[in-house]
N, C-alpha and C positions, 0 to 999 in steps of 0.2 A: 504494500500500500504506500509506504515512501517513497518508494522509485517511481513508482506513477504517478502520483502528486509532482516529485519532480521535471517526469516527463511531460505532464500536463501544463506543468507553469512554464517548464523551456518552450513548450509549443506556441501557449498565452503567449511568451514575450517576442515571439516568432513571427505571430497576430498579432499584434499591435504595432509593431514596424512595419510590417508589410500594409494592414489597413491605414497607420498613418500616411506612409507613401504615397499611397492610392489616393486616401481624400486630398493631401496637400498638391498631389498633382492635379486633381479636377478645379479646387480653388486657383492654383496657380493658371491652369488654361481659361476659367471665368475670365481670372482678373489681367491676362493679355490680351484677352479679344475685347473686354472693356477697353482698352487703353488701345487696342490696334483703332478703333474706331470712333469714340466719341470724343464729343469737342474735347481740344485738349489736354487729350491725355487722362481724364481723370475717371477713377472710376464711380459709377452708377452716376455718370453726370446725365442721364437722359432730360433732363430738366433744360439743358441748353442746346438740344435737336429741332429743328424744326417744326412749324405745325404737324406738317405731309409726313416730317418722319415718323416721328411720335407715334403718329397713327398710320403707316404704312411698315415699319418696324414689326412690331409683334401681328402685326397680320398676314405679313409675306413669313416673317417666320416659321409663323403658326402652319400656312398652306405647305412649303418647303416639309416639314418636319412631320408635317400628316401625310401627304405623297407617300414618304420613307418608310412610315411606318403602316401604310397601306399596303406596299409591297411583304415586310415580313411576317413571317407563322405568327398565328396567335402567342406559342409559348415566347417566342424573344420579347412578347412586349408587356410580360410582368417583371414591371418595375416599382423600385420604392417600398416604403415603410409598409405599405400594405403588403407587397408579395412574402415578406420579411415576414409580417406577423403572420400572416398564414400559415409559411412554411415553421416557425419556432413556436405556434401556440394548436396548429391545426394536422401535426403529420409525423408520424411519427421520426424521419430524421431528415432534419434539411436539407433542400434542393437546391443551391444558389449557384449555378453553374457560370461561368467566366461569359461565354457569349450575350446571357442578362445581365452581368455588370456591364460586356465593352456597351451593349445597346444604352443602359442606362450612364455609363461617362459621357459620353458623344451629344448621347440626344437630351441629356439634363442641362450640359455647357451649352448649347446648342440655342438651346428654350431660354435659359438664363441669358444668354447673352442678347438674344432678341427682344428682352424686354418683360418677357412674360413675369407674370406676380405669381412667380415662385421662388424654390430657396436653393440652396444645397446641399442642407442638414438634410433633408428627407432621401435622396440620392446619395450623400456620405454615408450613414448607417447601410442604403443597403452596400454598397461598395464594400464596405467595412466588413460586413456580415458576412459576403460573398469571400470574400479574403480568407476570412477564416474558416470557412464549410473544404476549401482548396487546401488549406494545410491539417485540415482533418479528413482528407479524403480515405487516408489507409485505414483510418479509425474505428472503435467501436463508433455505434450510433452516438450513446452518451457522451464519449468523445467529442463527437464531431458538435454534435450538440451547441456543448461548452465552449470550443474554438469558435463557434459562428456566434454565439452570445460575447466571447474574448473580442470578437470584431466590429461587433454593434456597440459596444461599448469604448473601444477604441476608435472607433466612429466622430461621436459626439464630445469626450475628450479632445482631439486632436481640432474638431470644428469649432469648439469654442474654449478651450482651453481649462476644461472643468472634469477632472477624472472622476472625482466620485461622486458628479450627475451623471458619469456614464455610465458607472457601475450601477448605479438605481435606477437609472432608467432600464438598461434591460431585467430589472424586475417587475416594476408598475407596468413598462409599454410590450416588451416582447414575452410577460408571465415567465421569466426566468425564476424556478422555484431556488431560493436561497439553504446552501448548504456550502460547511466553509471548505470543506477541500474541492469541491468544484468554482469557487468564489474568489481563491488565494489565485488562481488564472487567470482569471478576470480584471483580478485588479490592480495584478501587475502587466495585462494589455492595455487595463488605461494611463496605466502611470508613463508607458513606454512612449506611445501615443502623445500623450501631452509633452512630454520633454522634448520628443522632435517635434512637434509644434511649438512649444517656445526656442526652440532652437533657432527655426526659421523666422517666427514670425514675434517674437519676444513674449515676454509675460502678461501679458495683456489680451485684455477679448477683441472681439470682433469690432466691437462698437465704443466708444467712451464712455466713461459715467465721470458724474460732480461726488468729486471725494468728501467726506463726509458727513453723510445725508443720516437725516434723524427725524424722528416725531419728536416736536417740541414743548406741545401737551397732551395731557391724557384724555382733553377734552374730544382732541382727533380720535379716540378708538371710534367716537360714533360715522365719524366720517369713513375711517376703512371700511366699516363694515357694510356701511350703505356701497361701497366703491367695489366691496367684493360680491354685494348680490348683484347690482349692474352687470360686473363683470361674465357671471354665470348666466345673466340673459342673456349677454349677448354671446358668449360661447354656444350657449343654445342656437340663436339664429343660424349664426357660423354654419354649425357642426348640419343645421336642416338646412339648410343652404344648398350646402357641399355635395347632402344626401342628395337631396333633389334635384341638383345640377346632374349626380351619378345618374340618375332612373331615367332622366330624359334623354342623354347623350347614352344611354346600355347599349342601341342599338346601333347607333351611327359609326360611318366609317372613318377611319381616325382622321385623314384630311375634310372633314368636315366639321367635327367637333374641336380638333385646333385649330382651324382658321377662325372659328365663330369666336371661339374662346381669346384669338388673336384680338379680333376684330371690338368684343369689348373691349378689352386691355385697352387699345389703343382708344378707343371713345372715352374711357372714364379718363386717360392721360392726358386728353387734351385740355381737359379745368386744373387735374392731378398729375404729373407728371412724375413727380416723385414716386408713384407707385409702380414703377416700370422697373424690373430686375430686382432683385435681391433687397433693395431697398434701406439698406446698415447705413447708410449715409444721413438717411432719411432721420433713422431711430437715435443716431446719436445726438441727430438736434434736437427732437422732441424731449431725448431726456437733458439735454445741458441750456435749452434756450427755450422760455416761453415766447410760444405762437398762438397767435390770433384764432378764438376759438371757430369761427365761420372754418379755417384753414383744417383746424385739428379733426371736425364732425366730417369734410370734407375726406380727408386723407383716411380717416376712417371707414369710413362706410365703404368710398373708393376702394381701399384693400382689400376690407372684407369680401366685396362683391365682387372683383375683378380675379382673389384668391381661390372661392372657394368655387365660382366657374370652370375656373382654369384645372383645380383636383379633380372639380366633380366630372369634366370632359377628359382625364387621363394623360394629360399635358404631362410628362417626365422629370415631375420635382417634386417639391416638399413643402410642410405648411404650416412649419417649425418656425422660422424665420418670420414670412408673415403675421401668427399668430403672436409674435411681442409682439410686433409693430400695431398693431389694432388693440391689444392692453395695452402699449405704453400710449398711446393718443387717446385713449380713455381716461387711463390715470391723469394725461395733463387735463384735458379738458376739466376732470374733479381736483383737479389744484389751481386750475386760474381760476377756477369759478366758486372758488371759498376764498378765495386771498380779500382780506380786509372786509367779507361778509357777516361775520360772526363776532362776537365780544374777544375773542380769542386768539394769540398768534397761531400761526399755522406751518406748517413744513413748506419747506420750497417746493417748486411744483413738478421738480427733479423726483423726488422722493415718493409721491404721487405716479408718478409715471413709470420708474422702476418695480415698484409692487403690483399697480397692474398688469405690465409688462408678463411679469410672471405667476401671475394668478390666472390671464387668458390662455398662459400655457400650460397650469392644471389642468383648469377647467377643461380645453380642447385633448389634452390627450391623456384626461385621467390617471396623473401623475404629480401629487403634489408634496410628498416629499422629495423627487427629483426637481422640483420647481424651487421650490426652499432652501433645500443646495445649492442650485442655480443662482439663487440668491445671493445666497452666503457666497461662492464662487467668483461671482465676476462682481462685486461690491469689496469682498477682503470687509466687510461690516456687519460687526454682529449686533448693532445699532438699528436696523432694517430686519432683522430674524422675526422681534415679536410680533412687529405691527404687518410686514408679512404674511406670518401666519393666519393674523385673523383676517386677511384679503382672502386669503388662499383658501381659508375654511368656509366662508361666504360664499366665494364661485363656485367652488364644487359642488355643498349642497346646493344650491339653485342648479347648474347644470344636472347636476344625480338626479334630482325630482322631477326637471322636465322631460332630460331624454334616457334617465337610466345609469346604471353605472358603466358601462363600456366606450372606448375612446373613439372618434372618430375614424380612426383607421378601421376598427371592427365593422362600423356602420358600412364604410366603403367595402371593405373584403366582401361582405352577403351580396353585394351588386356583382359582383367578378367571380367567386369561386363557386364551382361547378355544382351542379343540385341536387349533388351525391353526397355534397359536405355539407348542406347547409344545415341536413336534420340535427347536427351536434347540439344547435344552438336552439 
């Protein structure tokens, strides 16, 4: 039982290099073809494109990348977080074969770089995942299991620089059952994972945050918690959104349903422009500089709608990324709109926007102790932990009551996975 443990964790650490590689190569090809083409050099600058482009961007994309994948077999086009939880909650040993990663590297940078309002977290995991199902090929099943869990987890580390949300996340998102000699792999693939992502990309996350943000009274708990059931609404809408984008587009052909899915993009881009790609440019203003609430309800709704189109039509990304970005422009919007209303001081509207930020990523993927670490994570503030929590406890019951305990991904798998599996559920 030692040797295997040890061989399990030289394997882990084996997995989480190889998966870091992988994701930092698909960021790194995002953030050249940002920079081969728009204004200046800069990336997610689609805000300085043209009208025409803006809106001829994610639509020509969208057509281009539906053509493609109107030529391939149905199996090459399970992609993403979804095919991922299928295979690690729905089967008995993982299926993540290299041909659905190349499909999913290619056509996630692809989507991303055109604009589309998706991420690269939901494409990193699976890459990540994929990474490791390849280095547990000779494996027992169990094995291989754990190596494809060591990848999804080394995934979401190396994406955002947060290892032990990535070790929890694959237990809330991929039902990874917790047991410590299959866990001691896991957690040193994310430790591996993070280190060559800060190697490259330094100690820092994806986006900036205002270093030391705090609740300044305890009068705020009432304000969190109102700001955490908002937030579980609108998770809920989200999450029916997405569904109902799924059920309509079930049948269409993929150049059909991403051109359409282009073709919004590009329509909500021309008021919002800012929701075009990946959008971390976007979210670090929201969390460091109050904006004009008209702008925040705007860029919200915008995301939401343009996001959960673009899932619900099978577009090649993820809904990781977007979902802060729609809680943090919530959270500001309930920090500009208390500043000087009440008898009371108030938290900057930074702090506001941070906790929503990660309350709309409980709520949407029914993980909020991965959310709370996230917290802690890319804050380094155990100042933000309490008032956090009670966001984070607010969205989820409100999401749990409306649409159930199961995450978005689940929702989407019942539309895709064949109608031999669905009776489990």
């Amino acid at each position: 039982m030692r040797s295997d443990l040890v061989r399990l964790t030289l394997l882990g650490s084996l997995t989480g290099l190889l998966a870091g590689l992988v994701v930092l190569s698909f960021r790194w090809v995002i953030e050249q073809g940002q920079r081969g083409f728009l204004p200046e050099g800069a990336l997610g600058n689609y805000e300085a494109l043209p009208w025409w482009g803006i809106l001829a961007l994610p639509l020509l994309s969208g057509l281009l990348l539906g053509l493609l994948f109107n030529r391939l077999p149905e199996s090459l086009r399970k992609v993403g977080i979804v095919h991922v939880v299928h295979q690690m909650r729905h089967t008995g040993r993982p299926d993540l074969p290299w041909s659905n990663a190349l499909v999913q590297f290619f056509a996630g940078a692809f989507a991303i770089i055109g604009g589309h309002s998706i991420d690269r977290e939901g494409p990193s995991v699976h890459l990540g995942a994929a990474a490791g199902t390849q280095v547990g090929i000779r494996s027992t099943d169990m094995d291989t299991f754990t190596l494809t869990a060591c990848g999804a987890a080394a995934a979401i580390a190396a994406a955002f620089n947060t290892p032990l949300t990535g070790v929890v996340f694959v237990i809330e998102v991929l039902g990874v059952r917790y047991r410590v000699d299959r866990f001691i792999p896991i957690i040193t693939a994310s430790v591996v994972a993070a280190i060559l992502s800060q190697a490259v990309y330094g100690a820092t996350p994806s986006f900036s945050i205002a270093p030391d943000l705090a609740m300044v009274s305890r009068y705020e708990l009432f304000l969190l918690l109102l700001l955490g059931l908002a937030t579980g609404l609108l998770a809920a809408v989200f999450i029916g959104l997405t569904e109902h984008s799924g059920r309509l587009a079930q049948n269409w052909k993929p150049s059909t349903a991403f051109t359409l899915a282009g073709l919004l993009t590009g329509l909500i881009g021309l008021a919002y422009p800012q929701i075009l790609g990946v959008s971390y440019d976007t979210l670090s203003h929201i969390l460091n500089s109050p904006m004009a609430l008209l702008t925040l309800f705007g860029l919200m709704l915008g995301k939401l709608v343009a996001t959960a189109v673009s899932v619900g039509f099978r577009l090649p990304g993820g809904l990781i990324g977007p979902s802060l970005i729609i809680g943090g422009a919530l959270g500001q919007i309930m920090g500009v709109s208390v500043q000087g209303l009440f008898g009371f001081d108030t938290s900057p509207v930074g702090f506001y926007a941070i906790v929503g930020m990660l309350a709309m990523m409980s709520a949407v993927l029914r993980a909020p102790l991965a959310a709370l670490l996230a917290l802690l994570e890319l804050t380094a503030n155990l100042n933000v932990l309490f008032p956090g929590m009670i966001v984070v406890v607010g969205a989820d019951i409100v999401a749990r009551q409306l649409l159930g305990k199961e995450s978005i991904f689940e929702h989407l798998r019942r539309l895709t996975a064949p109608k031999e599996n669905t009776e489990e559920d």
